[in-house]
C-alpha positions in Angstrom: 39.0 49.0 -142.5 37.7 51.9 -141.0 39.7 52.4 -137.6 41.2 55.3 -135.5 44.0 55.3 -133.0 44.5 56.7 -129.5 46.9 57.3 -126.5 47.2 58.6 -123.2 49.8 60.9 -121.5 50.5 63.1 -118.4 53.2 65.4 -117.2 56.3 65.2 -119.7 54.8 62.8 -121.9 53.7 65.2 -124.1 57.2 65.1 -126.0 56.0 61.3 -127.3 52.3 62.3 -128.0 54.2 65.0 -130.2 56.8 62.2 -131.8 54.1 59.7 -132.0 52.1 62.3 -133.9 54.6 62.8 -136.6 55.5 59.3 -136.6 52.1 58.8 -138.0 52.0 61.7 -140.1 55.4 61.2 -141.9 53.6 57.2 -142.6 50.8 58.5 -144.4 48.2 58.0 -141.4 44.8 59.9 -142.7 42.5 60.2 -139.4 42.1 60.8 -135.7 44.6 60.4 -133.3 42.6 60.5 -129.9 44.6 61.7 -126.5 43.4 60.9 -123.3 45.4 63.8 -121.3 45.6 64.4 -117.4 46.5 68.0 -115.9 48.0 70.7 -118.1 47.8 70.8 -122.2 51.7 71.7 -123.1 52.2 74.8 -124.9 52.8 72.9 -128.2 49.1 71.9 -128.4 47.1 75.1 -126.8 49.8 77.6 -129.0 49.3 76.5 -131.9 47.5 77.8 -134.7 45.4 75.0 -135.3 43.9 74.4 -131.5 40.5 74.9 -131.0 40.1 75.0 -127.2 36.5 74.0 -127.4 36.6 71.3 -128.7 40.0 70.0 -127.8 40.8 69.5 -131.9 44.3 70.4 -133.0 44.8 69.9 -137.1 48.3 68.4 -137.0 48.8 68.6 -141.1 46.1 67.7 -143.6 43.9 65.1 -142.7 45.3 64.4 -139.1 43.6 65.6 -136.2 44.5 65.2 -132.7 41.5 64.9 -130.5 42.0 66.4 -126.8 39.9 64.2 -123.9 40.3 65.9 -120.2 40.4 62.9 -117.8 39.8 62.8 -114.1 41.0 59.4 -112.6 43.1 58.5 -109.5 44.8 55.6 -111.6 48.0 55.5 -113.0 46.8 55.5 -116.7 48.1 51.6 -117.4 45.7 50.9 -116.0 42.9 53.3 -117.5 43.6 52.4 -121.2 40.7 49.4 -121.7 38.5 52.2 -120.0 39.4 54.8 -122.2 39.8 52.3 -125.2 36.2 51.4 -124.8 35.2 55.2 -124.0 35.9 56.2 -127.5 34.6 53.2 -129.6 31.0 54.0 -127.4 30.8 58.0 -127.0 33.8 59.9 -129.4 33.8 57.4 -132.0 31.2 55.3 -132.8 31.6 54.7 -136.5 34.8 53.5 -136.3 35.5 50.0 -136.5 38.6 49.4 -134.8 40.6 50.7 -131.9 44.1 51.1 -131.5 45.8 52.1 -128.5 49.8 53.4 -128.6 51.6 54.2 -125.6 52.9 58.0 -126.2 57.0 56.4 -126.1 56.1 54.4 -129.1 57.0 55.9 -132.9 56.0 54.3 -136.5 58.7 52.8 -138.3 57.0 51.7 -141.5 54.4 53.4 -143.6 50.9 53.3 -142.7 49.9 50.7 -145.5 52.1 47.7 -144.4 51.1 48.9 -140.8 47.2 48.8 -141.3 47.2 45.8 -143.2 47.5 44.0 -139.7 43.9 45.1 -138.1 41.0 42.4 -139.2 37.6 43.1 -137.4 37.7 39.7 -135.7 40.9 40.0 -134.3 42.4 41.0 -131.3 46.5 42.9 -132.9 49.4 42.7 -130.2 53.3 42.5 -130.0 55.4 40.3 -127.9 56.9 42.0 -124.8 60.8 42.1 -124.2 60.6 39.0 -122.5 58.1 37.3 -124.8 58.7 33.6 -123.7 55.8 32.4 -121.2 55.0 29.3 -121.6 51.3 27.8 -120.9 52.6 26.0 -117.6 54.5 28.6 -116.6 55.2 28.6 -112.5 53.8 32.2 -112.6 50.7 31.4 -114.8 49.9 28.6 -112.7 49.9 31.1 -109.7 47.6 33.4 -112.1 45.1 30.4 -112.4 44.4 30.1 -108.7 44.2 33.7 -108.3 41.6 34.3 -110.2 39.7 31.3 -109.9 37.4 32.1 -106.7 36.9 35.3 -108.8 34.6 33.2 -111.4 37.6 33.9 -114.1 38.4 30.7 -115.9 41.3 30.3 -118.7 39.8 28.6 -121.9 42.7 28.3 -124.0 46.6 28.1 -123.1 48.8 30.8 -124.5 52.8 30.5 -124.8 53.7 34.2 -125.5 53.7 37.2 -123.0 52.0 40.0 -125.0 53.5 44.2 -124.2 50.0 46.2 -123.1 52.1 49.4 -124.7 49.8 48.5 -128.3 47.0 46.8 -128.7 44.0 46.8 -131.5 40.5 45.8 -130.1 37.8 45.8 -133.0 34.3 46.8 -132.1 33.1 43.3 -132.1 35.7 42.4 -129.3 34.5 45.0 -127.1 33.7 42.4 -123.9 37.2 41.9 -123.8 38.2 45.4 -122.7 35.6 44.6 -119.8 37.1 41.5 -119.0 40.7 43.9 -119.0 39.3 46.2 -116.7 37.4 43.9 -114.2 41.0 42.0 -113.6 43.0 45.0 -113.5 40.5 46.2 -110.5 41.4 42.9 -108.8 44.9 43.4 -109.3 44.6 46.8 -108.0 42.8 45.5 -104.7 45.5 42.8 -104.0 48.4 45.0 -105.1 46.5 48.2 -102.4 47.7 50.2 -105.1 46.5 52.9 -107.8 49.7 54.7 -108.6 52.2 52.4 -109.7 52.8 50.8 -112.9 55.3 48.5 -111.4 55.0 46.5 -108.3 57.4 44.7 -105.7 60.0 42.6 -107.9 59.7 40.2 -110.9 58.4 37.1 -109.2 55.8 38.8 -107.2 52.4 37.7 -108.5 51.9 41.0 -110.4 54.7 43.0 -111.5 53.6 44.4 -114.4 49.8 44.9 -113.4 48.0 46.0 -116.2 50.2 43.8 -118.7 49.8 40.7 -116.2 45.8 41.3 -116.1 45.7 41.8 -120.0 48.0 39.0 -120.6 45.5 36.7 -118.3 42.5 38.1 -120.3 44.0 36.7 -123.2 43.4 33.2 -121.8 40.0 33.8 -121.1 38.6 35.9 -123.6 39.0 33.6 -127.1 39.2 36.2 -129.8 42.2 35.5 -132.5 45.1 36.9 -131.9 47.1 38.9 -135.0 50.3 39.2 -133.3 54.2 40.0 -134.2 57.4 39.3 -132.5 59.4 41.6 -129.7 61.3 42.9 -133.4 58.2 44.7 -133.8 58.7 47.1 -131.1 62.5 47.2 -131.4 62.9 45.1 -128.0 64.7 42.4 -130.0 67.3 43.9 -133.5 65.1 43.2 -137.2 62.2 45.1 -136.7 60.7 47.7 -138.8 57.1 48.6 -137.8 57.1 50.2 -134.5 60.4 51.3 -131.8 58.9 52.0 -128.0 61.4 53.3 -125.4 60.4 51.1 -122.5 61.6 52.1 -119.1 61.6 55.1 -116.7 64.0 57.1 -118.7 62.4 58.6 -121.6 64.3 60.2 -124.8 63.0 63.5 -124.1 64.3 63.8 -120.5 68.0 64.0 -122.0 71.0 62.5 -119.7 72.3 61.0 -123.1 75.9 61.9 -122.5 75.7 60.9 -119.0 74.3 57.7 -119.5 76.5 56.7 -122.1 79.5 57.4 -120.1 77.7 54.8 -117.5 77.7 52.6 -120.1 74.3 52.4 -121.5 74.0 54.0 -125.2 71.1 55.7 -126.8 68.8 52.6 -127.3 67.2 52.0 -130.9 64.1 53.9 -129.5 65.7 56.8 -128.5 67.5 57.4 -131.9 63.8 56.5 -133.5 62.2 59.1 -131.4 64.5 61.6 -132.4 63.7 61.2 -136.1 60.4 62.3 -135.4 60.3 64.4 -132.3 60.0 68.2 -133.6 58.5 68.0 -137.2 55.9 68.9 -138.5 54.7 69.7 -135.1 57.2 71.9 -132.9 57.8 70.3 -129.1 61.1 72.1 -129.2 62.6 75.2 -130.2 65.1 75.1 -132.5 68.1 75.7 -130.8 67.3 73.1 -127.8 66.1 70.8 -129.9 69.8 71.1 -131.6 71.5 70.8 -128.7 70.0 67.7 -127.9 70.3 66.1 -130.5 74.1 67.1 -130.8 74.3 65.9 -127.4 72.4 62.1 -128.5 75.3 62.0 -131.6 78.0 62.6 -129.0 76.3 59.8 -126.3 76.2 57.6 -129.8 80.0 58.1 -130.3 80.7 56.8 -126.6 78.9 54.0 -126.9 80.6 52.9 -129.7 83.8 52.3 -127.8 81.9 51.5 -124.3 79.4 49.7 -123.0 78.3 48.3 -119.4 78.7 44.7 -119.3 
């Protein structure tokens, strides 16, 4: 099945674009990786010798190319990725038969075989969130229902899993569904007054996860088949062995290893995933920082190991 991938990043995100990258190329991935950017390209990208500036193409190793896309848009980019998902199946990449969308804290675990073998054209690829248990009568759906109700938006089928927006996989002959994604993540955006913020007020406010809340709804109303896999499938939950995403503010690359250990909170699966992967082939780091950190991650390793935060 001919598909391509893509992801979106700003600021210091560039250190995942960079680990997701090799992820990908260490799994045997052979095609485009698309990257929706905002502000500054980091000097990993515009220094190296296989940039081309005009057209935004950087030749990662053989047969991997990383596609640059400048984007202009208020939003915080949760909720820009249907937009942008649907951009590149209709303008950058209209040959290709699938999309897939990774957030840039995500890695590949597997090879790229037992990964691809999960796409079908007629269905819709996701992975449980941390907190995958949401049952079809749950208190918050219900709330959901009579949101979106006046709105015209209907659920057509009940769904008992809560589904993480961080990867998805829409095939070109589901593209209404990215519609349906963005038209309820603008009405979550009007009730939540809000462009900037991924998060919103606490847990049992009607939308705390706003993009992930307006997808997970679209799910009930769009009827596409699902291809999905368990919260091991992101490292969320021990077992897993296709993808590790380091959810939450704290990313791997902004460090604080030591310090955070001594707090009690070890370097998570994730981090030690994104490690593996985070300054080879393609160079985020040089040498001697990149050392240092990760001497620093084996030292917050052998804290953890002898405490841990209730």
């Amino acid at each position: 099945m001919n598909i391509s991938l893509c992801t979106l990043f700003e600021k210091t995100h560039h250190y995942g674009v960079a680990a997701l990258a090799n992820s990908l190329i260490a799994a045997g991935y052979q095609g485009d990786l698309w990257v929706g950017y905002r502000g500054a390209l980091p000097a990993w990208i515009t220094g190296a010798a296989g940039f081309d500036a005009a057209s935004g193409k950087l030749e990662a190793a053989p047969g991997v190319t990383l596609r640059m896309v400048a984007l202009d848009t208020p939003v915080h980019f949760a909720y820009y990725k249907p937009t942008f998902i649907r951009e590149l199946l209709e303008k950058h990449a209209p040959d290709v038969m699938a999309m897939a969308y990774l957030d840039p804290d995500i890695v590949m675990k597997c090879n790229w075989a037992a990964f691809s073998g999960w796409f079908t054209d007629d269905g819709i690829s996701l992975i449980e969130d941390v907190n995958w248990a949401f049952p079809a009568r749950h208190p918050k759906r219900l709330l959901w229902n009579r949101f979106f109700e006046p709105h015209g938006v209907v659920p057509k089928r009940e769904l008992d899993r809560y589904y993480n927006s961080g990867f998805i996989v829409v095939p070109r002959a589901h593209m209404d569904f990215l519609d349906l994604w963005v038209h309820l993540c603008d009405l979550v955006l009007n009730q939540n007054q809000g462009t900037e913020n991924l998060k919103v007020g606490e847990s049992f406010d009607l939308f705390h996860s706003t993009d992930q809340d307006a997808m997970n709804f679209a799910l009930t109303v769009y009827e596409a088949p699902l291809n999905t896999a368990g919260p091991d499938a992101m490292d969320f939950v021990p077992g897993g062995y296709y993808l590790s995403h380091a959810i939450g503010a704290i990313k791997p690359w902004h460090g604080k290893h030591i310090q955070l250990a001594l707090r009690g909170r070890p370097p998570a699966p994730a981090t030690k995933w994104y490690y593996r992967f985070a300054n080879a082939p393609i160079k985020a780091y040089e040498d001697r920082d990149f050392a240092r950190r990760r001497l620093k991650l084996k030292i917050a390793a052998a804290i953890g190991r002898i405490y841990r935060s209730a």
